[in-house]
C-alpha positions in Angstrom: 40.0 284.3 65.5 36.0 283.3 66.1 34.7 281.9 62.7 31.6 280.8 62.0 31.3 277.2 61.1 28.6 274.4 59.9 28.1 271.8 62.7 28.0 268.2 61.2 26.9 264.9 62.6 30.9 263.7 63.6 31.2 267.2 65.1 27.1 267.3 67.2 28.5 264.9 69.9 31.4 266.5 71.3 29.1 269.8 71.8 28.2 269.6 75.6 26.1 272.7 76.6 27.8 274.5 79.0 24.6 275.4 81.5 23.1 271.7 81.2 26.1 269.4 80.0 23.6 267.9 77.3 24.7 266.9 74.5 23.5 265.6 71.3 24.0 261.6 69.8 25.1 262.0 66.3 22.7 259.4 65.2 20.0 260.8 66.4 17.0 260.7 63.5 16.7 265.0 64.0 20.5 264.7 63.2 19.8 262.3 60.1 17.2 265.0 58.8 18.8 267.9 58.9 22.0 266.4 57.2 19.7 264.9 54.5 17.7 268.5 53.8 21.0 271.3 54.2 24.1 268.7 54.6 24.9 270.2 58.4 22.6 270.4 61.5 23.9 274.0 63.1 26.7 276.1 63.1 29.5 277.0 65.6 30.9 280.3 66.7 34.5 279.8 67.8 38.2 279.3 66.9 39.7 275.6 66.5 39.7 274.4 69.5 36.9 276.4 71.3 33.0 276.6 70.5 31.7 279.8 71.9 28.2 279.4 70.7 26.0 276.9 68.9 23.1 276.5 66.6 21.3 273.3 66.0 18.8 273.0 63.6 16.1 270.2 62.0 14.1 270.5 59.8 10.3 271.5 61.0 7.6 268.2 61.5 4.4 270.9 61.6 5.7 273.8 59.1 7.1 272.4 55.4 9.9 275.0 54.8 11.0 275.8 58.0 14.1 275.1 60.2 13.6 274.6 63.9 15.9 275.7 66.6 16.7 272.1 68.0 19.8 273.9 70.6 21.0 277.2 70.9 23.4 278.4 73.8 26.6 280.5 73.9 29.2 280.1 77.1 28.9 282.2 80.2 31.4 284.6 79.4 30.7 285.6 76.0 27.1 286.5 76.5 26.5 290.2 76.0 29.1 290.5 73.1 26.9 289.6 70.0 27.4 286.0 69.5 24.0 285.0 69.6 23.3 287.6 67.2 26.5 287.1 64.6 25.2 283.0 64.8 21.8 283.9 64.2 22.3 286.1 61.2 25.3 283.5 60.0 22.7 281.2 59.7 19.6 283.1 58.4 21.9 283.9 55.5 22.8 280.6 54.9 19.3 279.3 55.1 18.1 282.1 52.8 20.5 280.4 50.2 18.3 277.1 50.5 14.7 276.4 50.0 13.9 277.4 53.6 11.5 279.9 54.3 11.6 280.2 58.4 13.1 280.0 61.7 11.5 278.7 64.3 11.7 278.1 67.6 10.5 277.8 71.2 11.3 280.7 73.4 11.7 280.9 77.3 11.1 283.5 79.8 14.7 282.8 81.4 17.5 280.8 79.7 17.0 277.6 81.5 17.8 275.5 78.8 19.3 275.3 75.4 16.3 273.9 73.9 14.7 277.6 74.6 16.7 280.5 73.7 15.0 283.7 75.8 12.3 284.8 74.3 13.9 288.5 74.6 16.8 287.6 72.2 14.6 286.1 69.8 12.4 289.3 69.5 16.0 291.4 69.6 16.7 289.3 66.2 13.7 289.6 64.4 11.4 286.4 65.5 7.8 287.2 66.3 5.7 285.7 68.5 3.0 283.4 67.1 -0.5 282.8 68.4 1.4 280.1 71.2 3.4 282.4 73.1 6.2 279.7 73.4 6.8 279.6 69.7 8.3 282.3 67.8 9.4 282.7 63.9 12.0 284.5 62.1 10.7 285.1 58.7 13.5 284.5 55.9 11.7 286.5 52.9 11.3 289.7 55.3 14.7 289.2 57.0 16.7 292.7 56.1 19.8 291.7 53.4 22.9 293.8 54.2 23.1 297.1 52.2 25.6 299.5 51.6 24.9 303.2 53.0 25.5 304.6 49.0 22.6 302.5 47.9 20.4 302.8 50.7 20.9 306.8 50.5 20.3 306.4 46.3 17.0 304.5 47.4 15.9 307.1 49.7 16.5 310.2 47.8 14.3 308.0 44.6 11.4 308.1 47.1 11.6 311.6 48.0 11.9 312.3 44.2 9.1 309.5 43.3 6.8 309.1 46.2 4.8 305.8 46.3 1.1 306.2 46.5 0.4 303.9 49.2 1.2 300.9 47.6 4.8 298.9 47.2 6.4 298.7 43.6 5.6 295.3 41.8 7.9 292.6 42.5 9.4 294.4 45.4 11.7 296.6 43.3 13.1 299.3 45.3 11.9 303.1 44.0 15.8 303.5 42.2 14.9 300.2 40.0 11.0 301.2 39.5 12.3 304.2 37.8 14.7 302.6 35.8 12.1 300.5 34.5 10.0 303.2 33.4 
């Protein structure tokens, strides 16, 4: 059974990509950063002895905060069944447990490289392009938490009973917990 897993620096070098065959020294200084700031450097998608997909991350040298996509790929033959997605969101939820604010990362046209994920699965997973169209961002504080159907149908039927006027409840509340606190 795939599981997702945290990538640490004894783990980094025996992770070839399978397009380019790079792979990563575990003493490299991005390596040393991102085990001193979240105590991993990516995650893994796979079962014991296979990785199907991999995240690398350090932390960013231009944006305080923010994690950068360092490598991303998933092997030939799994691409198209969500395990970009299920790594992405594996580690946006981890990351929104820390003091990190953002994902960033480059994105590419085509996936020539695993230093690039395609700009059209970044967008597909909630990044946005910034004013360099190479570099997009995932904000963490707008990324959608997982609800249950019950409480997002309670939430909905509060607003039809108490509209908003055009601006969003203090604090974020959602209508159901405004009107509580009323």
């Amino acid at each position: 059974m795939r599981s997702l897993s945290p990538v640490t620096a004894a783990d980094v070098a025996q992770l070839a990509c399978p397009y380019c065959g790079t792979t990563v020294s575990s003493d490299a200084e991005w390596v040393a950063r991102a085990i001193r700031t979240w105590g991993l450097c990516g995650w893994r998608l796979g079962d014991q002895e296979h990785t199907d997909a991999l995240l690398l991350i350090e932390p960013s040298q231009s944006e305080p905060g923010a994690a950068m996509i360092k490598r991303m790929w998933v092997v030939p033959d799994q691409v198209g069944r969500s395990m970009g997605k299920r790594l992405m969101q594996g580690a946006a939820a981890a990351l929104m447990n820390s003091s990190t604010r953002a994902i960033l990362s480059r994105g590419s046209r085509a996936h020539s490289t695993c230093a690039a994920p395609p700009k059209e699965f970044l967008k597909a997973v909630g990044f946005t392009r910034q004013l360099d169209e190479r570099y997009y961002r995932l904000d963490l504080s707008r990324a959608i938490t997982s609800r249950s159907p019950f409480q997002s149908l309670l939430d909905r039927v509060a607003e039809v009973l108490h509209p908003s006027r055009g601006e969003p409840a203090p604090g974020g509340f959602s209508p159901r917990a405004a009107h509580r606190a009323e």
